[in-house]
LOLOVEX-343113 format. One record per residue (C-alpha): residue in one letter; chain; z negated, y, x. Coordinates in nm, 4 decimals. Layout:
// LOLOVEX-343113
<'a'; 'A'; <Z; Y; X>>
...
//
This chain:
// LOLOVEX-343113
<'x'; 'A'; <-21.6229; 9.3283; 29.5801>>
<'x'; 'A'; <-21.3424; 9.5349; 29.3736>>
<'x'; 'A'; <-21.0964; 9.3184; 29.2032>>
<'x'; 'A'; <-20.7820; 9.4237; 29.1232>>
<'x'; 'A'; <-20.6967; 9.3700; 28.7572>>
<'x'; 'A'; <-20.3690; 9.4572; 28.5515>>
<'x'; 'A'; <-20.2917; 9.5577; 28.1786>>
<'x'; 'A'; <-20.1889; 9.3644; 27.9572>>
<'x'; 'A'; <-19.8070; 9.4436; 27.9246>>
<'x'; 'A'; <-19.8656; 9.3281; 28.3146>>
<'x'; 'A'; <-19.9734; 9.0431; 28.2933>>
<'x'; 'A'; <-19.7658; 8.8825; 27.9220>>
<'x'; 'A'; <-19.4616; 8.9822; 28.1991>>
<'x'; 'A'; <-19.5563; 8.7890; 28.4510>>
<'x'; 'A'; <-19.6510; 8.5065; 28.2543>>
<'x'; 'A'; <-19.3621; 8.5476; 28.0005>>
<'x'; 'A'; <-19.1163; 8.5174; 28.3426>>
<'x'; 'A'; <-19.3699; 8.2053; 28.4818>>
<'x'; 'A'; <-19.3192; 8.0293; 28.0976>>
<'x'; 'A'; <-18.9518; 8.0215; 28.1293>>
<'x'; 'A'; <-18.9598; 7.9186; 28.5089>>
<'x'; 'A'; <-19.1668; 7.5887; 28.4308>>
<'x'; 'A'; <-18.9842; 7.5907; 28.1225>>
<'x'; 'A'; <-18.6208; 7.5510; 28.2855>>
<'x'; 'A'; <-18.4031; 7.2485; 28.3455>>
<'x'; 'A'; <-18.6174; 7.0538; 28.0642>>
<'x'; 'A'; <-18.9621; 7.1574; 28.1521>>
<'x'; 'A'; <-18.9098; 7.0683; 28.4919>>
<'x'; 'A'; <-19.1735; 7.2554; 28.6300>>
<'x'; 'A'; <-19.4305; 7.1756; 28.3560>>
<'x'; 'A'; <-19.3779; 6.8188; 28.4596>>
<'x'; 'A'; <-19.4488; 6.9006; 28.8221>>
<'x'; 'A'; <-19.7564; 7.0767; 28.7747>>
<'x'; 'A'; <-19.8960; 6.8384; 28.5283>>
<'x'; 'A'; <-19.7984; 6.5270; 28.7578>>
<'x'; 'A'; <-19.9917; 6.6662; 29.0168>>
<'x'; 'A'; <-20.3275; 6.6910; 28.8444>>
<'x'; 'A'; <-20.2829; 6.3266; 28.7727>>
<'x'; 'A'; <-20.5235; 6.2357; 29.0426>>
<'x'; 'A'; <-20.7996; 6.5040; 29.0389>>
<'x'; 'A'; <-21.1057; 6.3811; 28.9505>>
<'x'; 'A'; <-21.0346; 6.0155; 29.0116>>
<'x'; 'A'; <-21.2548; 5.9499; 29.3429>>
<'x'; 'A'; <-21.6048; 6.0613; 29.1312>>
<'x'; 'A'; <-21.8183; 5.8547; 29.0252>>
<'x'; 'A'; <-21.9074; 5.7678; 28.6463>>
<'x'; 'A'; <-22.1811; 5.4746; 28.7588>>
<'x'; 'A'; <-22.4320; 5.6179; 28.4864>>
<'x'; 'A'; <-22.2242; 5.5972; 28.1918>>
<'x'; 'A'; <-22.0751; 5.2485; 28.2515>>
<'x'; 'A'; <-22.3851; 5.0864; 28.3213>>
<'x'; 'A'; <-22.4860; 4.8366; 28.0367>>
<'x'; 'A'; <-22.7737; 5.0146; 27.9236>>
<'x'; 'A'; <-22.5794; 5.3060; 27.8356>>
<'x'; 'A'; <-22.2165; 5.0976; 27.7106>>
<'x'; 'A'; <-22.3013; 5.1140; 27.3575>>
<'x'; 'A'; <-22.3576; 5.5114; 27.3485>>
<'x'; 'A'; <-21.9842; 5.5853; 27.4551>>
<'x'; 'A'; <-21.7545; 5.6438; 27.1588>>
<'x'; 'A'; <-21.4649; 5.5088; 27.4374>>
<'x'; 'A'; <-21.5757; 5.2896; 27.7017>>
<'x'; 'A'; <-21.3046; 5.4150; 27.9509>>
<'x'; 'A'; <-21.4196; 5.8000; 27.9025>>
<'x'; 'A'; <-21.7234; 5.8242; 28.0633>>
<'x'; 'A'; <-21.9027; 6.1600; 28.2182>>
<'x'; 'A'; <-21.9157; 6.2159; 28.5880>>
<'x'; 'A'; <-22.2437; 6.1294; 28.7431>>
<'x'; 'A'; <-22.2356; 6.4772; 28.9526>>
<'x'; 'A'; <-22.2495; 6.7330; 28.6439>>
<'x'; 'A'; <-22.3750; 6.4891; 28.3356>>
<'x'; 'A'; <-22.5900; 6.6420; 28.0988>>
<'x'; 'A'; <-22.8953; 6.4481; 28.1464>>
<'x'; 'A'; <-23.1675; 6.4986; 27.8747>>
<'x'; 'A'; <-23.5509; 6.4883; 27.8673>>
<'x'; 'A'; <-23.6545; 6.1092; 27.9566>>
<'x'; 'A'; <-23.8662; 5.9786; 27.6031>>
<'x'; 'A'; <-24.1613; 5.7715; 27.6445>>
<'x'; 'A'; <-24.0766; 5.7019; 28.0492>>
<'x'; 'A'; <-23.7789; 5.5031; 27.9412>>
<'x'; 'A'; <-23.5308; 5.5595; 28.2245>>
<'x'; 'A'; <-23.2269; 5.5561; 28.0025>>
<'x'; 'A'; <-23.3278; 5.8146; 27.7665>>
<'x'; 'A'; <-23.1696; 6.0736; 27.9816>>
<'x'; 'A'; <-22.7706; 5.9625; 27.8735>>
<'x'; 'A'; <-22.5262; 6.1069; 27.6894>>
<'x'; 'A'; <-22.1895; 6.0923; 27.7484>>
<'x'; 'A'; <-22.1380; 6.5099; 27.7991>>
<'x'; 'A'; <-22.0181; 6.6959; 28.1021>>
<'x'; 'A'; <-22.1797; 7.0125; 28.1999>>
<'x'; 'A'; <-21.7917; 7.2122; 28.2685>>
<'x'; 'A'; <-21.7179; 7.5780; 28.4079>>
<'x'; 'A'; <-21.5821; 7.8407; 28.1800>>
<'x'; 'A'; <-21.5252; 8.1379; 28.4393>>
<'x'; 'A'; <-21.8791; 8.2638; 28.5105>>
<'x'; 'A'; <-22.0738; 7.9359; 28.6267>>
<'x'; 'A'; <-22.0474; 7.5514; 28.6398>>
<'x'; 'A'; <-22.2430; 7.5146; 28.3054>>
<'x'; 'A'; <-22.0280; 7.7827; 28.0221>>
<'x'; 'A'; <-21.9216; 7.4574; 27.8268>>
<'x'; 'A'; <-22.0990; 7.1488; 27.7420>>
<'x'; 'A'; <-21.7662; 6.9032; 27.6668>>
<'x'; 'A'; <-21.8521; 6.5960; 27.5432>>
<'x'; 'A'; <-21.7462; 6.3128; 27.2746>>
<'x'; 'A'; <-21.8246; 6.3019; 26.9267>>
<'x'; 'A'; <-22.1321; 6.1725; 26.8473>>
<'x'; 'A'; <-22.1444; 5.8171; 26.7469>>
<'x'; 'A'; <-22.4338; 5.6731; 26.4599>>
<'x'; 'A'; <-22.6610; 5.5760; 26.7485>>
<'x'; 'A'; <-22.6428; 5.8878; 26.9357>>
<'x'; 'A'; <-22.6568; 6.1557; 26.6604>>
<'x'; 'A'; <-23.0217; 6.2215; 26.7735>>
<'x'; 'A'; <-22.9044; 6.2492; 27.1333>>
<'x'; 'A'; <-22.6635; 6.5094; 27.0172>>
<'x'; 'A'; <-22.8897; 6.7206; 26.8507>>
<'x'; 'A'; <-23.1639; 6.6773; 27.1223>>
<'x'; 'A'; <-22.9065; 6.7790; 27.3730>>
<'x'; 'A'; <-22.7972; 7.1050; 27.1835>>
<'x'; 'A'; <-23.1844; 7.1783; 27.1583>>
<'x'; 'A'; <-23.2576; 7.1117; 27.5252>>
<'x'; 'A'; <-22.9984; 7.2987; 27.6189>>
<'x'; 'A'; <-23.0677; 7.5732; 27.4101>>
<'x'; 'A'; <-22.7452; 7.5748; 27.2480>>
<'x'; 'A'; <-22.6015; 7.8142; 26.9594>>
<'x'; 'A'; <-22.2420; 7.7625; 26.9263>>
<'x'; 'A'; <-22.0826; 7.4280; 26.8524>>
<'x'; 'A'; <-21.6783; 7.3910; 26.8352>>
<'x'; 'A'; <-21.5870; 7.0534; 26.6907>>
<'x'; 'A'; <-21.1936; 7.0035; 26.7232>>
<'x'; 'A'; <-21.1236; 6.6957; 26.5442>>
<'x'; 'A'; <-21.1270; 6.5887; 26.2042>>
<'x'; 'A'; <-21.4300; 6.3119; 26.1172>>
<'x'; 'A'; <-21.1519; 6.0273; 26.0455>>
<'x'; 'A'; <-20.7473; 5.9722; 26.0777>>
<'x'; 'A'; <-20.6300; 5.7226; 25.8165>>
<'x'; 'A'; <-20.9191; 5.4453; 25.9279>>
<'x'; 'A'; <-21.0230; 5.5257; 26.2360>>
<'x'; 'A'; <-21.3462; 5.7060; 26.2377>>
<'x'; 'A'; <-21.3225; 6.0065; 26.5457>>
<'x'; 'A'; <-21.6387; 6.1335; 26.4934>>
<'x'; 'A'; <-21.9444; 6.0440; 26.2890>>
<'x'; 'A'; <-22.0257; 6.2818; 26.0598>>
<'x'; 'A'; <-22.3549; 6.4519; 26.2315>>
<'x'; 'A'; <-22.4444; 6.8076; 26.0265>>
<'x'; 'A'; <-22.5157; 6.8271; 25.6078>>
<'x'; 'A'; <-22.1416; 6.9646; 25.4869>>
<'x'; 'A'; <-22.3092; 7.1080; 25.2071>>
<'x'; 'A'; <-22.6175; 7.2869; 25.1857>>
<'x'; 'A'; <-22.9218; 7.0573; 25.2226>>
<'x'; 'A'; <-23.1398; 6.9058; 25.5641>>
<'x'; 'A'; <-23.0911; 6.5831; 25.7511>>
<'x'; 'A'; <-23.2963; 6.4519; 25.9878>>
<'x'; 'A'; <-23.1987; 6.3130; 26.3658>>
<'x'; 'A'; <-23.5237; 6.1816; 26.5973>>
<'x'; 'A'; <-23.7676; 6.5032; 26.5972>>
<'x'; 'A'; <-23.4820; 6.7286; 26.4946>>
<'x'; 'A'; <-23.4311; 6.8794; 26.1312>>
<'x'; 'A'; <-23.0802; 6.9989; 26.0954>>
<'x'; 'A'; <-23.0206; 7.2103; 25.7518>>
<'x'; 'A'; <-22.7017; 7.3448; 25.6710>>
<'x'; 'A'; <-22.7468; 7.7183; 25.5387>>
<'x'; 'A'; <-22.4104; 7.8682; 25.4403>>
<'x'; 'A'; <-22.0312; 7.7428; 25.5156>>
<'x'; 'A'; <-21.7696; 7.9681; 25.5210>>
<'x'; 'A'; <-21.3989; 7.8938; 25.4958>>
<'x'; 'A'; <-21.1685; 8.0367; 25.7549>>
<'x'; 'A'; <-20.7641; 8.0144; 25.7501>>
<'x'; 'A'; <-20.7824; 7.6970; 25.9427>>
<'x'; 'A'; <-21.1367; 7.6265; 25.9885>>
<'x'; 'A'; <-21.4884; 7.6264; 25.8560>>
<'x'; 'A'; <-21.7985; 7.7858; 25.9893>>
<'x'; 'A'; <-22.1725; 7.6584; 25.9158>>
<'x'; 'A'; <-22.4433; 7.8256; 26.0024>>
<'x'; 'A'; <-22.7066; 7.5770; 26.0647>>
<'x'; 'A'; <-23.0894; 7.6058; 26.0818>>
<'x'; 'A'; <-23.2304; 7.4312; 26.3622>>
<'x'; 'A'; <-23.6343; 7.3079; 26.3986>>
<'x'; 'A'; <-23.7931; 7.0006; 26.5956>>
<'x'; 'A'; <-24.0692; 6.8707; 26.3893>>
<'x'; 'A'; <-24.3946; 7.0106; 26.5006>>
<'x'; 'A'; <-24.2531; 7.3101; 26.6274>>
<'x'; 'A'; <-24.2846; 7.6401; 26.3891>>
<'x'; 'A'; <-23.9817; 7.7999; 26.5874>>
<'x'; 'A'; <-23.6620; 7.7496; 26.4480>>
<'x'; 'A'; <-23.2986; 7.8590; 26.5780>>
<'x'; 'A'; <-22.9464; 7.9557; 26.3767>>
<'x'; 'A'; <-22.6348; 7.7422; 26.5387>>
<'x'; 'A'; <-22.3078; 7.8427; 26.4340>>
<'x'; 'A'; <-22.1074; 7.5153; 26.4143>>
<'x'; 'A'; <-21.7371; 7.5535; 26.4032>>
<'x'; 'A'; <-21.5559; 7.2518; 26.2662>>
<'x'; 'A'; <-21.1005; 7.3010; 26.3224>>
<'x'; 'A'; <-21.0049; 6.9386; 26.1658>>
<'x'; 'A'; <-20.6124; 6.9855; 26.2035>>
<'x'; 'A'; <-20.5794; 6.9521; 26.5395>>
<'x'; 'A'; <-20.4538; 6.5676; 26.5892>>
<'x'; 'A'; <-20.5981; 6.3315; 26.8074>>
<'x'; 'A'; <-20.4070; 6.3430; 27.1180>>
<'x'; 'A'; <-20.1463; 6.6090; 27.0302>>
<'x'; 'A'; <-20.1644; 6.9485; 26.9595>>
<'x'; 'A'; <-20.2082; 7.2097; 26.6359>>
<'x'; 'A'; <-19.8930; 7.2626; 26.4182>>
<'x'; 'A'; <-19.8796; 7.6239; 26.5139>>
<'x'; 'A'; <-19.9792; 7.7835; 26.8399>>
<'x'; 'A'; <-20.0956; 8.1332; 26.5808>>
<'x'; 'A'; <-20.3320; 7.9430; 26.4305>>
<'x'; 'A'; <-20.5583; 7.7461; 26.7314>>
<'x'; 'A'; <-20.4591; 8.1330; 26.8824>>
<'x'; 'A'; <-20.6777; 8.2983; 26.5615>>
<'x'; 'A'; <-20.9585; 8.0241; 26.5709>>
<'x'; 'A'; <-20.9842; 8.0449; 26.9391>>
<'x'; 'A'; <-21.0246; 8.4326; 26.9606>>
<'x'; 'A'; <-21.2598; 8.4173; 26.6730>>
<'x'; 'A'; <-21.4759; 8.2087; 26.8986>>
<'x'; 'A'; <-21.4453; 8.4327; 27.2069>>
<'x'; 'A'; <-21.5143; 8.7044; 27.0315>>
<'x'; 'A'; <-21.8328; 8.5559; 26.9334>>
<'x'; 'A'; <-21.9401; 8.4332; 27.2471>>
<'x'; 'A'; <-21.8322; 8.8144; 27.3938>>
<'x'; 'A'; <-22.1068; 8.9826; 27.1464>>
<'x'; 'A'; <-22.3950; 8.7121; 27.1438>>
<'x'; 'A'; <-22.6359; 8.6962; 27.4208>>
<'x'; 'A'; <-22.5885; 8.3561; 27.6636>>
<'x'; 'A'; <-22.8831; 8.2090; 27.6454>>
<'x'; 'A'; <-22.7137; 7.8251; 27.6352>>
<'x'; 'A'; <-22.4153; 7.7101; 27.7008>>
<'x'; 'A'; <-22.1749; 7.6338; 27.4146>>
<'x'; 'A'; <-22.0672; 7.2746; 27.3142>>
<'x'; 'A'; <-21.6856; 7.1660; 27.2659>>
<'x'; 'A'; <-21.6151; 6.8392; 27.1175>>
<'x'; 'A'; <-21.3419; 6.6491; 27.0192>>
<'x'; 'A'; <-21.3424; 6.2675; 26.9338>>
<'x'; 'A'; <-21.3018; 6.1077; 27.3640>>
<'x'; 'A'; <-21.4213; 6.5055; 27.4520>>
<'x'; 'A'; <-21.0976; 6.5429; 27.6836>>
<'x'; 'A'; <-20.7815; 6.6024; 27.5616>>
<'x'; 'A'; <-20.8420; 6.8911; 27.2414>>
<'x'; 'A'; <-21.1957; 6.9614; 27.4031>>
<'x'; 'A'; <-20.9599; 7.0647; 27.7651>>
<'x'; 'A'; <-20.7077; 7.2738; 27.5954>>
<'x'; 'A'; <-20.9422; 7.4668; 27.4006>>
<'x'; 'A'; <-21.1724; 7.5605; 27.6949>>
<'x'; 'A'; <-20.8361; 7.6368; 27.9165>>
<'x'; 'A'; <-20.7365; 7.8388; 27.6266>>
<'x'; 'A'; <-21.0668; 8.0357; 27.5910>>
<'x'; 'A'; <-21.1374; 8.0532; 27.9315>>
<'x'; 'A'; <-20.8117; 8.2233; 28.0111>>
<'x'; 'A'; <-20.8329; 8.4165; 27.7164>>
<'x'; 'A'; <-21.1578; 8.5849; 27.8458>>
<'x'; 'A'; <-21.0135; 8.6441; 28.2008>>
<'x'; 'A'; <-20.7189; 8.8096; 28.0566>>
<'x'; 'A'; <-20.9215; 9.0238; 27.8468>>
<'x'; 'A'; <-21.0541; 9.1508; 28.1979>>
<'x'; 'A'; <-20.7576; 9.2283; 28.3146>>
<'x'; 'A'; <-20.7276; 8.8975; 28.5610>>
<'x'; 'A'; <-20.4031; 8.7156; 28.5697>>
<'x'; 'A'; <-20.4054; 8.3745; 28.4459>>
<'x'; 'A'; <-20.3910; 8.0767; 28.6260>>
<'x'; 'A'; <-20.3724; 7.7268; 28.3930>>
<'x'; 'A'; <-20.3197; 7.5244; 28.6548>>
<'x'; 'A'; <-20.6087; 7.5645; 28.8542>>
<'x'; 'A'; <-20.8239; 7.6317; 28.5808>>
<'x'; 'A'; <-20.7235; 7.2500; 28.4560>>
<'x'; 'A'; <-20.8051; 7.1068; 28.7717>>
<'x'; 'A'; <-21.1489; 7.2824; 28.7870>>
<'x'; 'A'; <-21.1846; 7.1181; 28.4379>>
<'x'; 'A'; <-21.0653; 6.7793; 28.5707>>
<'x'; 'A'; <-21.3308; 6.7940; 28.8389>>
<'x'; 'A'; <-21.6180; 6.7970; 28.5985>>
<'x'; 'A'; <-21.5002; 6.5807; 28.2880>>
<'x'; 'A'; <-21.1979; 6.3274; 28.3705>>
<'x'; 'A'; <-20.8444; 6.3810; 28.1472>>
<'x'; 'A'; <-20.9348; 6.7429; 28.0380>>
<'x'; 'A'; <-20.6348; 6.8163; 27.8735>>
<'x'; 'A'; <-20.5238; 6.4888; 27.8185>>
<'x'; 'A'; <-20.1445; 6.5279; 27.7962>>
<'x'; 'A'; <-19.8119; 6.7141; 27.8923>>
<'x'; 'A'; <-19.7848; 6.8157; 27.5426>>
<'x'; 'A'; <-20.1265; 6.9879; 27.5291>>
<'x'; 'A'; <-20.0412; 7.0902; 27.9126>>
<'x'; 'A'; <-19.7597; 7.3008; 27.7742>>
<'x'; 'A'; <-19.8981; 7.3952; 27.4763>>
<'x'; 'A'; <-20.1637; 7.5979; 27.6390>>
<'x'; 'A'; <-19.8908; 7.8193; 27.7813>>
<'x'; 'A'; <-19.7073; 7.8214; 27.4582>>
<'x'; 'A'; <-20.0853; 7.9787; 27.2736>>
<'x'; 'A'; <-20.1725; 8.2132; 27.5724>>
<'x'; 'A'; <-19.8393; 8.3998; 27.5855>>
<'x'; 'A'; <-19.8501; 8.3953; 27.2064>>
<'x'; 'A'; <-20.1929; 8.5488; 27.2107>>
<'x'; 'A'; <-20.0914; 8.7701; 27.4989>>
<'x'; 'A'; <-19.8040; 8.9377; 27.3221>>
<'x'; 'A'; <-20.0671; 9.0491; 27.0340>>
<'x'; 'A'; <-19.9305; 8.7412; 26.7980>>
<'x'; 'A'; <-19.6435; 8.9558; 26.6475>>
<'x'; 'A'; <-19.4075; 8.7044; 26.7884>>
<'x'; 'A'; <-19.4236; 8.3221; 26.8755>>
<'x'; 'A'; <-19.2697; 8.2175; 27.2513>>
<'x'; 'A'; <-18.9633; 8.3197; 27.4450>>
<'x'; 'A'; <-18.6962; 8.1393; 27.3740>>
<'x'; 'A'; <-18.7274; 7.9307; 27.6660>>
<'x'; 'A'; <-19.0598; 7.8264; 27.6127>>
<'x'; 'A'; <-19.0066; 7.8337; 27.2354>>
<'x'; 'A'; <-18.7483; 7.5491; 27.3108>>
<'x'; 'A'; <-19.0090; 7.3884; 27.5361>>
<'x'; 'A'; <-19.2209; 7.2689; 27.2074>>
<'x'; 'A'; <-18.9096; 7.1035; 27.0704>>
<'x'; 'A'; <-18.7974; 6.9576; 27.4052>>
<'x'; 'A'; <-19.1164; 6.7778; 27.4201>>
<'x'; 'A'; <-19.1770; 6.6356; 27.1272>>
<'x'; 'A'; <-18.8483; 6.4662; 27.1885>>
<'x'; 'A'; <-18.7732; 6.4136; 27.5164>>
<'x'; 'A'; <-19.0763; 6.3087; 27.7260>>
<'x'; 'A'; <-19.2305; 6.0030; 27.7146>>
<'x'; 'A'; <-19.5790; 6.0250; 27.5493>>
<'x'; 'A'; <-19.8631; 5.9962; 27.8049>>
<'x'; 'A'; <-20.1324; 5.9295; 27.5828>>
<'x'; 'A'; <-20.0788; 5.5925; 27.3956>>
<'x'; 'A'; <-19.7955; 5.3331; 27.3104>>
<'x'; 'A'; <-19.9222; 5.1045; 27.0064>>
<'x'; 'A'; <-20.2337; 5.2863; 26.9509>>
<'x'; 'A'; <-20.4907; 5.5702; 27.1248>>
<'x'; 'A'; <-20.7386; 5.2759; 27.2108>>
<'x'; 'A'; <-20.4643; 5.0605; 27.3698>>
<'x'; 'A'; <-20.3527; 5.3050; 27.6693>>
<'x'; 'A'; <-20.6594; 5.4554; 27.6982>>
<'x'; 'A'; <-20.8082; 5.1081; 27.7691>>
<'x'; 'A'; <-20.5555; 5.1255; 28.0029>>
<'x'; 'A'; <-20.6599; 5.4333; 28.2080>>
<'x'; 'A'; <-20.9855; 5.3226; 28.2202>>
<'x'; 'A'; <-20.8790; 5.0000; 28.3839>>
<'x'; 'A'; <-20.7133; 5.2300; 28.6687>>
<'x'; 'A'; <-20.9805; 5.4461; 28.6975>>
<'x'; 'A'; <-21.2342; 5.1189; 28.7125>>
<'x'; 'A'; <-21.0633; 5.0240; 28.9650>>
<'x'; 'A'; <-21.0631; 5.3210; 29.2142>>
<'x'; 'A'; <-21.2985; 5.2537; 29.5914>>
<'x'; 'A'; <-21.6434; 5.4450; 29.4899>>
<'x'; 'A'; <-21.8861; 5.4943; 29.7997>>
<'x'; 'A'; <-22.1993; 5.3218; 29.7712>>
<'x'; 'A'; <-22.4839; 5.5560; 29.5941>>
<'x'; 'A'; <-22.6656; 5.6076; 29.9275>>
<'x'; 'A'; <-22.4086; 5.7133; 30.1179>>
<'x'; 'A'; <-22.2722; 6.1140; 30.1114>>
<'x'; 'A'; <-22.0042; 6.1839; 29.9300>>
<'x'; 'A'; <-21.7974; 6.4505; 30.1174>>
<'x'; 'A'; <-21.5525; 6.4560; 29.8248>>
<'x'; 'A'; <-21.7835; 6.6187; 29.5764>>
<'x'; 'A'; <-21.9169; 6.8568; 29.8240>>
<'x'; 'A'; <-21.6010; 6.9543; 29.9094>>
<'x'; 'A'; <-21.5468; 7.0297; 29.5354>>
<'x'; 'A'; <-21.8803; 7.1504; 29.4517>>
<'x'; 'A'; <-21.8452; 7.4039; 29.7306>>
<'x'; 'A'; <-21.8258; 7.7514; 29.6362>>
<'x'; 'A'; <-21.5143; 7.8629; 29.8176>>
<'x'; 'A'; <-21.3330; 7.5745; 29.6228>>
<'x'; 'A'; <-21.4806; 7.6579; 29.2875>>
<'x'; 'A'; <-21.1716; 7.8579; 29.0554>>
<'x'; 'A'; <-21.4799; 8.0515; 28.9225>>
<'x'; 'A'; <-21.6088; 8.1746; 29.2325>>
<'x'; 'A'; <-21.2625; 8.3394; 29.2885>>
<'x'; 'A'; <-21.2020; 8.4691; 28.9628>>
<'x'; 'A'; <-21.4529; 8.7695; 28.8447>>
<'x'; 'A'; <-21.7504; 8.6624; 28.5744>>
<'x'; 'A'; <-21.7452; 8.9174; 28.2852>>
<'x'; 'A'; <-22.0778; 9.0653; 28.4571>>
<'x'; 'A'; <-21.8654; 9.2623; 28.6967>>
<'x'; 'A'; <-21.6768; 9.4414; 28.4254>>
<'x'; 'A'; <-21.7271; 9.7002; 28.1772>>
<'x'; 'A'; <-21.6727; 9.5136; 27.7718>>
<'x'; 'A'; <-21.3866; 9.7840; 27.7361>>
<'x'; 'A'; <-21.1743; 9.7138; 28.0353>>
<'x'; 'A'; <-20.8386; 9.5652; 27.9121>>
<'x'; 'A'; <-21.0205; 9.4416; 27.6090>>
<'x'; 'A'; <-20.7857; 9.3143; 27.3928>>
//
């Protein structure tokens, strides 16, 4: 199948004239779009992670993974529960399983974590959160900072080097499970400025950690999937893969779609990209990245990061992030779910491959690594 691609300069106009479209009469269209992915996901099922024997591994008890794509882990000593962890297998523009989203990893399920990332056969892990705001603790601390080896279950986890980026840090970390004389190198990149449920002071500088990542992923072989976490493993965790993802098929010379590629998202882990702000902000880093980061938005959509942050009403919490999240999860408890033995046309539907964004949009096997490359 030939696929019609576009340069560059092709596609930043288009998207440049999209930006101030959505962008117009107070981010009317923004609003639109993002209103009407309020409902994807919401008829799947999450029956695994909110059963009691699995409650006390979920960082947030209203974020749960979908039963359909769950990472499920090797079962230990025939205990059935063994298999759980609160991750979402989620597509990335080549297949249903690019991205491993999932929440930061609590005490109690830091050896789950690094079980999963050894299972899986993992090498790159994106953390976009800091470990704590003020008190609240968003993600247990699970790798050595400095140089030195921890231990989690059977796995050894030694922390080699650490680099400092502009924003960022990168660790490479040496990875072994005891009795086992193979070890592997994981690149773990930790962005801690990004706060919880908003979005980076600058779009340049998620832009420059975000293509440092592709980049990577472009010249290492894929022999796992990557993991993307954030504190809940929604909201950041959405926007970045949105943001990569797009970044990649752009690269290729395909014209970006953030829309879909959202809902696709939303299909596989509920609340990627969490709010309107990170919604928006998305657009706001892609046509920044897309016009070669000499310059910051059009005016328009410039003036859509100050509208925002003033105007609409924030989706993500009132008093505090637990509070209206509690709240969501109440909704979403409350949603018909078919019993287990019955079909459920709705995630066939989904799961088909003529309704897949991926299937539509070209993988990067079926073009050459200098076509459009940015």
């Amino acid at each position: 199948m030939r696929v019609q691609t576009f340069s560059r300069a092709q596609i930043l106009q288009e998207f440049s004239f999209r930006c101030q479209a959505l962008a117009a009469n107070d981010n009317r269209g923004f609003k639109r779009e993002f209103e009407e992915l309020n409902e994807v996901g919401k008829d799947l099922q999450t029956r695994v992670g909110d059963s009691e024997a699995n409650r006390e591994k979920n960082r947030y008890p209203f974020i749960l993974p979908y039963d359909h794509c769950r990472v499920r882990l090797s079962v230990q000593n025939s205990h059935p529960h063994t298999d759980y962890i609160n991750a979402n297998f989620v597509p990335g523009g080549g297949s249903e399983r690019d991205f491993i989203c999932t929440q930061g990893p609590l005490h109690n399920t830091m050896a789950d974590f690094w079980r999963m990332v050894w299972e899986q056969n993992v090498r790159i892990i994106v953390m976009v959160t800091a470990l704590r705001h003020k008190d609240i603790v968003l993600c247990d601390l699970y790798w050595p900072l400095e140089q030195g080896t921890v231990y989690h279950g059977l796995i050894q986890v030694t922390t080699v080097t650490r680099k400092q980026g502009p924003d960022y840090f990168s660790t490479t970390i040496n990875l072994r499970q005891r009795d086992c004389p193979t070890d592997r190198i994981i690149t773990h990149y930790y962005y801690p400025s990004w706060p919880d449920q908003g979005i980076p002071k600058k779009s340049s500088s998620l832009c420059a950690f975000t293509e440092h990542v592709r980049q990577h992923l472009e010249t290492s072989p894929r022999l796992g999937p990557a993991v993307v976490h954030c504190s809940a493993g929604v909201g950041r965790s959405g926007t970045f893969v949105t943001l990569l993802w797009l970044m990649q098929l752009c690269a290729r010379g395909i014209r970006p779609d953030i829309r879909a590629a959202v809902e696709d998202l939303r299909l596989h882990r509920m609340w990627m990209v969490q709010n309107l702000e990170q919604y928006i902000f998305v657009h706001q880093c892609l046509l920044h990245w897309l016009s070669g980061g000499t310059s910051t938005c059009s005016p328009q959509t410039q003036g859509a990061s100050s509208n925002i942050n003033q105007r609409i009403e924030d989706r993500s919490h009132s008093s505090s992030a637990r509070g209206n999240r509690a709240g969501r999860r109440r909704h979403h408890h409350h949603r018909q779910t078919p019993p287990s033995d019955q079909p459920q046309n709705t995630v066939q539907q989904i799961l088909h491959p003529r309704n897949l964004l991926r299937r539509l949009l070209p993988s990067s096997s079926l073009f050459k690594p200098d076509s459009h490359a940015s």
